[in-house]
C-alpha positions as CSV (number, residue, x, y, z in Angstrom):
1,X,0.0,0.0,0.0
2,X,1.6,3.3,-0.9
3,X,1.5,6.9,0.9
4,X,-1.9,7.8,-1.1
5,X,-3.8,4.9,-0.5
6,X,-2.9,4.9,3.8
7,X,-4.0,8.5,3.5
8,X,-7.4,7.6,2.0
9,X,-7.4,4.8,5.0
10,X,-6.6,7.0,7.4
11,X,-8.6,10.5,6.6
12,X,-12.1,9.2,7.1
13,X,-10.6,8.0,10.8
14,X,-9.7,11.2,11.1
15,X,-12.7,13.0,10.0
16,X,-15.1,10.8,12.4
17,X,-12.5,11.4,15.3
18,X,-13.1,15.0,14.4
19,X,-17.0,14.6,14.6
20,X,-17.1,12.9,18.1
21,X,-14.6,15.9,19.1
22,X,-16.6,18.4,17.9
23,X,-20.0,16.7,19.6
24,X,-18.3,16.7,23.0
25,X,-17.2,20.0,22.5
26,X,-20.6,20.9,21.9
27,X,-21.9,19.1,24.8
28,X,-19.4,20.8,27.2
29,X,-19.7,24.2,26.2
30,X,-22.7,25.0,27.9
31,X,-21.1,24.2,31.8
32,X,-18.3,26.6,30.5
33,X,-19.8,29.7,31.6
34,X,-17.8,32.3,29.2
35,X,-15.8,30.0,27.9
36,X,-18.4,28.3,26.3
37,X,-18.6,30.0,23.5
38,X,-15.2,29.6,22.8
39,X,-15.7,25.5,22.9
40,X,-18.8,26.0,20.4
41,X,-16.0,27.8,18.2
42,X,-13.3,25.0,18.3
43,X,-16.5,22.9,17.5
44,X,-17.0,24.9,14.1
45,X,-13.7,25.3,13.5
46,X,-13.9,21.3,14.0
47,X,-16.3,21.1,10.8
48,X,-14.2,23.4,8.8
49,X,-11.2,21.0,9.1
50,X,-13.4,18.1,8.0
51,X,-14.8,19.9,5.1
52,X,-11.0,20.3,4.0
53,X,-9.9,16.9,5.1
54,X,-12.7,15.6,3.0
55,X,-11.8,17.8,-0.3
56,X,-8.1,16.4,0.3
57,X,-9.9,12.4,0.3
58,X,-11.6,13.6,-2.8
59,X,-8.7,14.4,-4.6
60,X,-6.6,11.4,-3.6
61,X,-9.9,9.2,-5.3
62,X,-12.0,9.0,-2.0
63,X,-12.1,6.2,0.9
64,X,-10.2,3.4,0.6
65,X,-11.4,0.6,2.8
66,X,-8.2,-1.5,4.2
67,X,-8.2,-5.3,4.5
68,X,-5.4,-6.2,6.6
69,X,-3.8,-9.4,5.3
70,X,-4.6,-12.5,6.8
């Protein structure tokens, strides 16, 4: 498997990491007082990067499901 193909392995990972990330985020931010807003900012920021990470996947041909040899 070359570079490419672990990257189209490894972005969706990344992107759902992201998204459970982002949910607690969102599910903190209201016990932050002032802060909070702040946390519901990383949270967007959050979707941003995925939207990115997913036009990067795009270009490398989209998800690439991995079989590990047996």
């Amino acid at each position: 498997m070359d570079e490419k193909d672990k990257l189209r392995v490894l972005i969706p990972h990344w992107i759902e990491h992201n998204e459970a990330h982002a949910a607690e985020f969102r599910q903190w931010a209201g016990q932050a007082g002032e802060a909070g807003a702040d946390i519901l900012a990383a949270a967007e920021s959050m979707k941003q990067v995925n939207e990115t990470l997913g036009t990067a996947l795009e270009k490398l041909g989209g998800a690439l499901e991995y079989h590990p040899p047996h």
